[in-house]
C-alpha positions in Angstrom: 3.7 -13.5 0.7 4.6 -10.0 2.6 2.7 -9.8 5.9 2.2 -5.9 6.8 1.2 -4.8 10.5 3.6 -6.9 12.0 5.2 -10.7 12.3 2.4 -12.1 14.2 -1.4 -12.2 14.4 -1.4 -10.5 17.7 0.9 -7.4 16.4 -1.0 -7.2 13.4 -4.3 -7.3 15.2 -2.7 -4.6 17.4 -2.2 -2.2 14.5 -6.3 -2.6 13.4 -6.9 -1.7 17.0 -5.1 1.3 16.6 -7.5 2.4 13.8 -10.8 1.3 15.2 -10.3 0.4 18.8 -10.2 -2.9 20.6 -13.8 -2.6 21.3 -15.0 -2.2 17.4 -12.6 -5.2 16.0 -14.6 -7.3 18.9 -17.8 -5.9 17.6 -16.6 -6.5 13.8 -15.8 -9.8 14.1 -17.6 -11.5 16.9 -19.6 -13.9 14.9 -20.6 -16.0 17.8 -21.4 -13.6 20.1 -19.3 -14.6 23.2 -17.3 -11.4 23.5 -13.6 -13.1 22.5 -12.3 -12.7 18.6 -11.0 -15.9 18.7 -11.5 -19.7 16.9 -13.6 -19.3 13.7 -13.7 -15.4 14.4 -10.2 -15.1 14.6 -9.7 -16.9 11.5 -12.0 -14.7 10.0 -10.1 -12.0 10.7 -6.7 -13.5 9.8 -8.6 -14.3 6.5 -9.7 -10.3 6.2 -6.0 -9.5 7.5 -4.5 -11.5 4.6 -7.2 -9.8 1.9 -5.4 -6.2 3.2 -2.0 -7.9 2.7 -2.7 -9.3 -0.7 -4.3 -6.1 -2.0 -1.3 -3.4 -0.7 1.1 -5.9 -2.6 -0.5 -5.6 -5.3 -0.9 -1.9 -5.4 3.2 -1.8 -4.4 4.3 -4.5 -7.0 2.2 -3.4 -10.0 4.0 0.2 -9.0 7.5 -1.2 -9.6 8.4 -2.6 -6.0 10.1 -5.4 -6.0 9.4 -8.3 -3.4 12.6 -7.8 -1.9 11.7 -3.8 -1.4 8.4 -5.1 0.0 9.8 -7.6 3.4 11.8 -4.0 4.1 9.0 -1.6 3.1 5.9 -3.6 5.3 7.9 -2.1 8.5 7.2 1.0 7.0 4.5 3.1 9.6 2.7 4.8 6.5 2.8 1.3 4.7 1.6 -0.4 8.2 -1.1 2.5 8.4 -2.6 2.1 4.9 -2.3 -1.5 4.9 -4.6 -1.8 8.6 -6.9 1.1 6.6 -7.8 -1.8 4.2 -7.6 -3.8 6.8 -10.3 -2.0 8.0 -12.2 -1.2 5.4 -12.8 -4.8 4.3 -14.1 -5.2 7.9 -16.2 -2.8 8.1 -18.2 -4.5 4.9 -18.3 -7.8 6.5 -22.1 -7.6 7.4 -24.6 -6.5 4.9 -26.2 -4.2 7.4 -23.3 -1.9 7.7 -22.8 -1.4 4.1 -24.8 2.1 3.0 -27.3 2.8 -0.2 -24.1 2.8 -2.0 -23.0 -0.3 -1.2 -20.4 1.3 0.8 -19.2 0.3 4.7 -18.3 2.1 8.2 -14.8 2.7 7.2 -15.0 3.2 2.9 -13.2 6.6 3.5 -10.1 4.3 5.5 -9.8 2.1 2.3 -10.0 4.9 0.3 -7.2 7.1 1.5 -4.9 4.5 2.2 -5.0 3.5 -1.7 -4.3 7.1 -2.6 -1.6 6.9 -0.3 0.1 4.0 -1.5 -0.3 4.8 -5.4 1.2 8.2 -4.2 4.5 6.5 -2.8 4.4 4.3 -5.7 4.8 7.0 -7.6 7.5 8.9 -5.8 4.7 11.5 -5.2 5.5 10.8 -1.1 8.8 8.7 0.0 9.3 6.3 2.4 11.5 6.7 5.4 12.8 3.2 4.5 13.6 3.7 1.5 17.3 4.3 1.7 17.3 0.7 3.1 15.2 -0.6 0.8 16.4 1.0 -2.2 14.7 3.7 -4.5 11.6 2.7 -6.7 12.8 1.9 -10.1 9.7 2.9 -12.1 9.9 6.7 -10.8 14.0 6.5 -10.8 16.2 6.7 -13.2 19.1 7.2 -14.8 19.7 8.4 -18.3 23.1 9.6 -20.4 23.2 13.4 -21.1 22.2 13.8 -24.4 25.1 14.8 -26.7 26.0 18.8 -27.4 25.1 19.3 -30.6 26.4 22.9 -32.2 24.6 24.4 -34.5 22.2 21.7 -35.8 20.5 22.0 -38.8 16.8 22.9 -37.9 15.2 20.9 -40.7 16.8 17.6 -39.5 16.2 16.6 -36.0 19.5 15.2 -34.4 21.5 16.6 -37.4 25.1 16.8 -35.2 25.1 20.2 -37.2 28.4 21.3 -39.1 30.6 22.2 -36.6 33.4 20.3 -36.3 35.4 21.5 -33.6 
């Protein structure tokens, strides 16, 4: 399984705060109410960390990644940015109080744009700077023969080599 936001809880909890502050993961998953993200909360939030993780692999694999591509692509910034967008997104729906008429939460717009974003470099619409090291996407790459010169085909047969023989 592909971990994005870093190799350990702590860095990956780092790259949420950078979306939503310190302060607002605290708020967002302080179940218990003693201030601290950590015990049951903190395994909540590994547990919303690892919904993020499972759901940009998915986008990524069912796009033509590989796995191999993924363990280069997750150190990625834009990859580590839409992945703690999720990250946040799914947070942010936690509590049923947060969530709008719509059903939405605090951060749907994150979630949102970091989906766009991945399908985008998926599709070769936006490249990744690691790319060279993890190798090119082979659904939007590829390489085809030239078709063969073909003088003077016959118009009423399509791929008639024509008559000319020279």
């Amino acid at each position: 399984m592909v971990q994005y936001g870093g190799a350990t809880a702590n860095e990956r909890r780092t790259a949420m705060e950078e979306r939503i502050t310190a302060q607002r993961l605290v708020q967002m998953f302080d179940d218990d109410g003693d201030g601290v993200v950590a015990g049951p909360d903190l395994v909540t939030l590994e547990g919303t960390m690892a919904d993020a993780d499972d759901i940009v692999t998915g986008i990524l694999l069912n796009k033509g990644f590989t796995l191999e591509q993924l363990e280069i692509l997750k150190e990625d910034r834009q990859v580590t940015r839409a992945w703690a967008n999720i990250a946040t997104q799914l947070a942010g729906e936690r509590k049923h109080e947060w969530l709008n008429e719509r059903g939405e939460g605090l951060f749907e717009a994150f979630g949102v744009r970091a989906r766009a974003e991945l399908k985008a470099l998926a599709r070769g619409d936006i490249r990744s700077v690691m790319e060279p090291e993890a190798g090119a996407n082979l659904s939007v790459t590829t390489v085809a023969p030239w078709p063969d010169f073909q003088f003077a085909p016959d118009p009423r047969y399509p791929g008639d080599r024509g008559p000319g023989g020279f």
